[in-house]
Structure formats: C-alpha cells, structure tokens
N, C-alpha and C positions, 0 to 999 in steps of 0.2 A: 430550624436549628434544634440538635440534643438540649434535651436537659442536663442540668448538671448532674441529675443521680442516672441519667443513662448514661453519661460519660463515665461517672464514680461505677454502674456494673463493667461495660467497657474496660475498665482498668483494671478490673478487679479479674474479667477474663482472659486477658491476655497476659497479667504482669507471669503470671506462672510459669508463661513459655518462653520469656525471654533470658534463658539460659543456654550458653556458649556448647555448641553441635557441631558434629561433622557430617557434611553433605552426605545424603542419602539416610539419614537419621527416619525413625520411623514417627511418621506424622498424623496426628488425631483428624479424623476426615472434617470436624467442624472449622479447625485449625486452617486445615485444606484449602477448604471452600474460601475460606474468609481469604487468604493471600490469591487464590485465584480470580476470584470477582474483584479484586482490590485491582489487580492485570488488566480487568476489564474496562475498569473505569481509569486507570489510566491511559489506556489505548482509545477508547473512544474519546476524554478527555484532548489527546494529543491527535488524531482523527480531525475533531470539530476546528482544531485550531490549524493543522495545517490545508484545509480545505479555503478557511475564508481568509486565508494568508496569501496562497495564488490570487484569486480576485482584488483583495487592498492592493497588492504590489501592483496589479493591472490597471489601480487608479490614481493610490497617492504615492508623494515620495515615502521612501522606505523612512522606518520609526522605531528602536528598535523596543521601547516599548509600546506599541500599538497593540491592540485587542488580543487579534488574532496570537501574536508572538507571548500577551500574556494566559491564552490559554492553552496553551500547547506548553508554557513551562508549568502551566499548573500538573499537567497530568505528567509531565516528566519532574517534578518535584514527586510524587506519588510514587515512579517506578522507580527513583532514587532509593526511597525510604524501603518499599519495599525487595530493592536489591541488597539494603543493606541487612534486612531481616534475614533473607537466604542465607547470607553471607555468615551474620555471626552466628544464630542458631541450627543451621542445618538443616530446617524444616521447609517441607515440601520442592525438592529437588535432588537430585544426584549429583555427582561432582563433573560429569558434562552438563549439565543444563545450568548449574554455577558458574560453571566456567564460562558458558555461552553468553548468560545472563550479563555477570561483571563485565567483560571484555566488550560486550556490545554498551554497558554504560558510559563503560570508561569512554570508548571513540569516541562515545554523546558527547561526554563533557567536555571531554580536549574539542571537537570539533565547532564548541558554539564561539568561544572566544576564537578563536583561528576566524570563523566565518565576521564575527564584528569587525576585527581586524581587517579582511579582506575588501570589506563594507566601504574601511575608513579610506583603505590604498584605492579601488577599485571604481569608487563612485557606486554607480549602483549594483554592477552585477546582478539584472533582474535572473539574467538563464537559472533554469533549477539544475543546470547540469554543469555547474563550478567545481571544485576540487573539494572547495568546502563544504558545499552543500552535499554533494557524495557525501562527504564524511558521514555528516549525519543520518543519512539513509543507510549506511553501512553498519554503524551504532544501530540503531533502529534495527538492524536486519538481524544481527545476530541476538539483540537483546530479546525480539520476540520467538527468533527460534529456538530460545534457554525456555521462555516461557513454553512453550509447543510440547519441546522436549518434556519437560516436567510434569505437562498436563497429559500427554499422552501414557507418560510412563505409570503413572501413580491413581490417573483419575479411576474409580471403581466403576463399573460397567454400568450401560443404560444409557436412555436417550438423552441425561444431561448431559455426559462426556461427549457423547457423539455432538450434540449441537453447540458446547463449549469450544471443542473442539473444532468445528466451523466456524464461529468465532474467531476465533486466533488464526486460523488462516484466511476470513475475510481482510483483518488488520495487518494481517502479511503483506497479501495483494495490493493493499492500499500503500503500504509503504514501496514496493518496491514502482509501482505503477505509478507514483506520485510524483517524479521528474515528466513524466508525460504530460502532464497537465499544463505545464508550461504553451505547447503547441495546440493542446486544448482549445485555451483561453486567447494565444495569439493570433489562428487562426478568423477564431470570429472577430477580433480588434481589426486586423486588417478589414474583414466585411465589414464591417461598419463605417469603417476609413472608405472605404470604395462606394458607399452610400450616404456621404459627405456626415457623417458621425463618430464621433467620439468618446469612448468608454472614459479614457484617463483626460485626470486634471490637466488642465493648461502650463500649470507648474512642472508635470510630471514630463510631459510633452518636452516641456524645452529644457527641462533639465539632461533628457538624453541626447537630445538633438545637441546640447552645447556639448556632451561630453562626449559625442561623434563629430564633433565640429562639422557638424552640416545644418540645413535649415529645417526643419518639420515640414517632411513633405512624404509621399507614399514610398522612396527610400529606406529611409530613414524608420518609420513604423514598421517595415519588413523585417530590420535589424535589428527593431527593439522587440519584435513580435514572435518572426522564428529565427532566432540567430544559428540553428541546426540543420542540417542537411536532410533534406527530404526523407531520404530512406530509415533514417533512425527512428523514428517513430514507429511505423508498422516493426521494424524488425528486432527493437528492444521488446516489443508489448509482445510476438510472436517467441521469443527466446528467453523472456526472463519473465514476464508476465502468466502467458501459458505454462511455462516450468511451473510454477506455482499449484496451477490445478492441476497438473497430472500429480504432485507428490501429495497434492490434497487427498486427490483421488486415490492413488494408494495405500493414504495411512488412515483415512475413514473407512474403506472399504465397502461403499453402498452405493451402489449405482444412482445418480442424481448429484453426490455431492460436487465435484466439481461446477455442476451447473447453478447451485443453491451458494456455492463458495462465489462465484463472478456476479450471480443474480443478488445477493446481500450486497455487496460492494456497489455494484449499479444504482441497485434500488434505494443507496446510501447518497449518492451521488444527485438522484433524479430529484429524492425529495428537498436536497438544497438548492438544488438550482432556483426554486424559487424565491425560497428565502434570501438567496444573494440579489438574485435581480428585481423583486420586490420591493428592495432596500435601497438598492442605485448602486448595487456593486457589481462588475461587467459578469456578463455568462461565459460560460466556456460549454464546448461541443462536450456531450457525455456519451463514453464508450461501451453503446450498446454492442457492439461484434464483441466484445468476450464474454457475454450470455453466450452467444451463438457457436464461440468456436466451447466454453463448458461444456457445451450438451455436446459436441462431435468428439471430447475427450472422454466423456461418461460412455459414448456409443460404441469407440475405440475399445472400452473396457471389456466389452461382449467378447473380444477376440482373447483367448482364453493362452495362447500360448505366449509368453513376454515379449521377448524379442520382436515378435510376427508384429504385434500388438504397435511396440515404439511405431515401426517404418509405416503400417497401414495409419497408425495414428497421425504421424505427424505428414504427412499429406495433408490426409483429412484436413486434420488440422488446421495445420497454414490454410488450404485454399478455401477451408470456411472463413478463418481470420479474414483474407484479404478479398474476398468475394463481401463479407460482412460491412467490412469498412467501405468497400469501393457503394454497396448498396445506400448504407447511411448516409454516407454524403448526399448522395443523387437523392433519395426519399425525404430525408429531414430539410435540404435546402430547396425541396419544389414543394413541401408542404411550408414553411417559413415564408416564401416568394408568393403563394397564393394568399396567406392570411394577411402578410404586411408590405407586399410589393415589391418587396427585395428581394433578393437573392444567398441562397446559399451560405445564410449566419447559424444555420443549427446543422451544420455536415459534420464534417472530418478534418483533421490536418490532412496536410498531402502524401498521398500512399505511395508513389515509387512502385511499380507493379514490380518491374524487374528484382527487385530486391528480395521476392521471395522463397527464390535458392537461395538465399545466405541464412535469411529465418530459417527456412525449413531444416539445413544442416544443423544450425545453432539448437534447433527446438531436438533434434532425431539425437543429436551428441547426449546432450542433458537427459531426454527420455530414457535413453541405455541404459545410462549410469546408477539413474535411479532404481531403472527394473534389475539392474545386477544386484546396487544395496539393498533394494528388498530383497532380490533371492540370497544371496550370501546373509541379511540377518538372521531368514526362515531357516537356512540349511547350519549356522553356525552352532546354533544353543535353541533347545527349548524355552519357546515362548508361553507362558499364562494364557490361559483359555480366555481371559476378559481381553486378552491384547491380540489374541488371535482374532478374536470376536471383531472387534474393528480395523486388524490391519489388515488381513488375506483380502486382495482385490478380489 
C-alpha cells in the first residue's frame, strides 16, 4: 500500500492536469503513459475476472456479488474513471477514440443492470450468448477499440508502442472470443458427465434441471452445457476471432504479430487453467488452433498484393483453423485418455466441418474491408513516419 506522502506527490502530479480540454488536446508523454498503463490494468483487471466467472457459473449458482463479478467490476470501476478523465480534459485521445471510448462505456453500464434483471426473469441464463451479455461484450468492444485508437494514434515510436500495442489487441481478442468459452468449458462438463463425473454442485444441477423441468440426466446437461448449435463456434472464432489478427496484423505491421497477438491470449489462457482446476473449479478446452491459424495469417502477409493477399489468406486461413481444431480434439483427448483413462476432456467443442464455407465467406468479406481501409487511409492524407513505421504491412 502507498504512503501517504506518495499519495500527497501523486496529487500534487496530477492535480495540474485536471483542467477542462478538448479531445485531441496536446498530451505530456508522462501524462500519456500513466492513462495508458492505467487501460492496462483495467483490462487485465476485467481479463482475470471474466475468465474465472465462466468456471464459478460452471459450478455454483450464480451470485451476483461472487469473486469473480467482484473483480472484473474492479477493473471496469478503473475504465470508468478513466473514461471520465478522457472525457473532461481532452488528454490522450482524439475525438474518435472519445467517442469510441464513451459509447463503449456507456453500453457497459446500461448493459449490467438489464443483465441482473434478466438474471431475476431468466433463472439462470448460464449461455454467454444472451442479449444481455452481448451487450456487454459490445461495450467492451468498442470501449477498447477508443483505447487502440488512441494508443495507436499518439503513442511515440519504439518497441513499447509496438508491444503496448499488442497488448490491447491481445484484450481485444479476449473480449470478443470470450462467448466461446461457454462451449469451452461445456464441452469438457459433458466428459465428465459421460465418465460418471461432475464438475457443478448438486444445487446447481437441480437448479437447471428444475428450471427445464426435466430430471438431471445426460439431456439435460447437454442443454445446460451447449445450448448452441454446433456450427457457431468454429465459425464465429473463424469470422470474428481471426478478423482480429488480420487487423492486428495490419496495424502492427511486423510479421509475427498476429501469431504473438493469439500466442499471448493462449499462453493467458494455458497458465490459468491450472489455477482454476487446482482450486476445484471445472477446466475448459483451451484454444490452441488460433496460435496456429496467427502464424497462417502472418504467412498470408508475405503475399504483397492486398486483394491477392485477403482470398489466399482466408483459405489458408479457415483450413488451418479447422484442420487445427479438428487436430486438438483428437491429440489433446488421446493424450487425457492415456494419462487418466478417459476420454477426450482436454479436445474441442464440436466443429461442424461443413460450416467452413460460411467462415471462410465471413473471414474473406471482413479481410477486404480491412485491406480497402488500410489502403484508402494510406492513399487519403499523409501519414507520420512513426505511424507509417508500424502500420505499412
């Protein structure tokens, strides 16, 4: 904990700045830093809490002050404060990343009471893919792409903007990726079920089972495990997941980052697992194929003409995605089956193979668009040589 005369310098360095600005105001690089790393620890803050929020909901009844829910508003109390710093003095933003910022708050805040509410009508509404819970990943979406925005525009060149910059689009990824987890986590619930085991409390069991009026039986756990259609999974993680690294990949401009943007997020992923299932909170499958399809969008980039680049890429793409996933299943559940004689609890959700004409369309639409806004921003106005520096693929 500070001292109070680090607090008292604290006060004394920042009261100076809190005077009333318009976005795009010009910002002292210490000023800078300090509202950026503050981004960070909110995001990671709201990171750790919604990670061990999937596994509670996969054991106890829902609470809405439980751990998990109180750490994820810790860090959105953070991005609160500092959207409103944006807001009245002008520092460290322009008036799109303001804009992005506020707007993505704002959905936050409308959408948590709408979701309590929904909590109260709904029963449990475990699915992450409720109307309400959208909401909040929609807040989240654009609230970090103001941040992105702002860090891209303004940070001064060098390897901490570029790794800052990875950053923020690691907690991109995570947010938008973060409905997935749902099938994750239900996937292995069902293994376990089918290996006369139980992740979730007794309470939690029959509290679904009553509110599907049916009995707790391997029905019934289906419904409470993947209440979504097969296909959605590979083809949202393919179409909006993968979108992510390619525009990673364009606005870093280094070959590798897309693969270091999915490889953080994993390697975020890999090192909780234990801590959750150490503790006695259920696992969920972790999605190794988007390392695998990073490195095929980083490899895409070698092809130098845009256009050529999207349609060779999203091939590639999808059929590393769905070769990736189809492989992890089969690898992670016959290495699980040999260590503990079961079967197939460290795989995949279920892929839908035929589904991957619709990814691939969804991933090839989105790549265009992108490769168009990048060329129409290059061709519109003179860019800064630090900003050329890390956007030219």
């Amino acid at each position: 904990m500070k001292s109070p005369a680090s607090l008292k310098r604290a006060a004394e360095w920042a009261l100076p700045y809190w005077t009333r600005g318009q976005a795009g105001r010009e910002t002292p690089q210490d000023l800078f830093r300090v509202l950026y790393f503050g981004w960070l620890v909110a995001f990671t803050l709201k990171l750790l809490g919604s990670a061990w929020d999937v596994s509670w909901h996969f054991k106890w009844l829902r609470d809405d002050l439980a751990p998990p829910h109180l750490l994820n508003s810790a860090g959105t109390a953070i991005a609160v404060a500092l959207t409103v710093i944006h807001g009245y003095t002008g520092y460290g933003v322009d008036k799109a990343a303001l804009r992005l910022i506020q707007w993505g708050t704002g959905i936050f805040l409308v959408a948590v009471p709408l979701d309590l509410i929904n909590h109260r009508v709904n029963g449990l509404d475990i699915t992450s893919w409720s109307p309400s819970h959208i909401m909040l990943y929609l807040g989240t979406f654009f609230m970090i792409a103001g941040v992105l925005r702002g860090w891209f525009m303004e940070a001064p060149p060098g390897r901490e903007r570029t790794v800052v910059l990875g950053a923020f689009f690691a907690f991109f990824l995570e947010n938008v990726h973060f409905p997935e987890q749902h099938q994750e986590y239900g996937i292995l619930s069902i293994g376990a079920w089918d290996n006369h085991a139980t992740y979730a409390e007794p309470i939690l069991l029959q509290f679904a089972a009553s509110q599907m009026e049916r009995p707790v039986d391997r029905a019934m756990m289906t419904a409470f495990s993947l209440p979504v259609p097969d296909f959605l999974y590979p083809v949202y993680a393919v179409v909006v997941g993968l979108s992510v690294l390619v525009v990673a990949r364009l606005l870093i401009g280094r070959f590798g980052a897309a693969t270091l943007v999915a490889g953080a997020y994993v390697g975020v992923r890999t090192l909780l697992w234990p801590l959750l299932t150490f503790t006695g909170f259920p696992p969920s499958a972790v999605p190794f194929f988007l390392v695998v399809a990073g490195l095929v969008v980083d490899l895409a980039f070698l092809v130098r003409m845009p256009y050529v680049r999207a349609v060779l890429g999203t091939v590639g793409v999808t059929a590393a995605a769905y070769g990736a996933l189809a492989a992890q299943s089969a690898i992670m559940g016959g290495v699980y089956s040999a260590i503990k004689g079961q079967k197939g609890l460290l795989g995949a959700p279920p892929l839908a193979p035929s589904s991957a004409v619709w990814a691939g369309l969804g991933l090839l639409a989105l790549w265009l668009a992108a490769e168009w806004l990048a060329a129409r921003r290059r061709g519109a106005q003179p860019i800064e040589a630090r900003v050329i520096a890390t956007a030219t693929p």
